[in-house]
C-alpha positions as semicolon CSV with decimal commas, in nm:
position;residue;x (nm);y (nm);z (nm)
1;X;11,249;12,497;7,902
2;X;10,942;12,336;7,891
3;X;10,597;12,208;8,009
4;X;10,372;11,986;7,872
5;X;10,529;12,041;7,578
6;X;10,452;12,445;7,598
7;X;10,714;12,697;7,679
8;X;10,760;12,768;8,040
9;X;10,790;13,182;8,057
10;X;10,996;13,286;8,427
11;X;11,128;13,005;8,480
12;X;11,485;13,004;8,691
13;X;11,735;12,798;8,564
14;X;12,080;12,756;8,765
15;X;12,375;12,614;8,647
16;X;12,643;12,501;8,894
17;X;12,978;12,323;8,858
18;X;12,993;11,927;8,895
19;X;13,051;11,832;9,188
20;X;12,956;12,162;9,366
21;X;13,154;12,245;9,686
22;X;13,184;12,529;9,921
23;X;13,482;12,639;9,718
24;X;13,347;12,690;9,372
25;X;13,008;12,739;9,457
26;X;13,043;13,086;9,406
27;X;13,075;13,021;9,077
28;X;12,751;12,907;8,996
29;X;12,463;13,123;8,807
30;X;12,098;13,177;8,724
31;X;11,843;13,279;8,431
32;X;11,532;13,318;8,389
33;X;11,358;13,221;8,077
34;X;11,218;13,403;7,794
35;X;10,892;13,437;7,600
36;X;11,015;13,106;7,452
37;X;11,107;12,932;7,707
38;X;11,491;13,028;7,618
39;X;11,754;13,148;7,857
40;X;12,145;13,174;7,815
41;X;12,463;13,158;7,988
42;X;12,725;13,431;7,876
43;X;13,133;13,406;7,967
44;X;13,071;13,062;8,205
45;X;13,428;12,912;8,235
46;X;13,529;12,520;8,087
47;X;13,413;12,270;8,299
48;X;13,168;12,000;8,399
49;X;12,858;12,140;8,476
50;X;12,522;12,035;8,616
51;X;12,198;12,282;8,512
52;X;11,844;12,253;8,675
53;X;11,545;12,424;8,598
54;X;11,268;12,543;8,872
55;X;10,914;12,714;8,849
56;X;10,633;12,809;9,040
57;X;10,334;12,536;9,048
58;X;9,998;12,651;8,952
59;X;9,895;12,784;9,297
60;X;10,222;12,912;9,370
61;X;10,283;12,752;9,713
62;X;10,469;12,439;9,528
63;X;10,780;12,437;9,321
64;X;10,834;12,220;9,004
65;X;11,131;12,129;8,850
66;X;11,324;11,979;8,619
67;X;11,554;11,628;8,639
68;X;11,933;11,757;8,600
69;X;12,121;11,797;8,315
70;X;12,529;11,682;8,324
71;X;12,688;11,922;8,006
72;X;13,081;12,003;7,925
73;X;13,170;12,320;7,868
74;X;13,505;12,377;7,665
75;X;13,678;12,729;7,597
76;X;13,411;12,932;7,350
77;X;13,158;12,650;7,361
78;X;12,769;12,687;7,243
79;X;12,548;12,431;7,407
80;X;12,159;12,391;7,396
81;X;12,021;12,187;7,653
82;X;11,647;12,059;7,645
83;X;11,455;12,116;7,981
84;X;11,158;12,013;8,087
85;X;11,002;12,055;8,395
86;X;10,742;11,789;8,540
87;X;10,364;11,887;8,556
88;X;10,249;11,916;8,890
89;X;10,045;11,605;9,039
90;X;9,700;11,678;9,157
91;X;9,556;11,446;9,374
């Protein structure tokens, strides 16, 4: 995960099944990133998938975040998926 082109360090990144409904939303998970900007999703099942990234703005009272990302999980699968999340506007 990144931000202007740096890594983004505590970021929360959530990864859901596509579409989401009240039945499998359970299912769903969260990480936060690394020193790197890295995080990592251990035993998720085969599916379609939707992950989003989120992070605290600069002053803390606004949230950034990422546009989704649609990914396809299959049995054993090893994905990496590019995030970056939006500067903040100032006005």
């Amino acid at each position: 995960m990144t931000q202007d082109d740096k890594p983004m360090i505590g970021g929360r990144v959530r990864i859901t099944l596509d579409p989401e409904t009240p039945y499998n939303r359970l299912r769903s998970r969260a990480a936060n990133t690394d020193q790197g900007g890295r995080f990592s999703f251990i035993g998720v099942a085969p599916g379609q998938y939707r992950v989003i990234a989120k992070a605290s703005g600069p002053d803390r009272g606004t949230v950034v975040a990422s546009d989704p990302k649609s990914v396809s999980l299959a049995e054993r699968d090893h994905k990496t998926i590019e995030l970056t999340v939006a500067s903040p506007q100032t006005h």
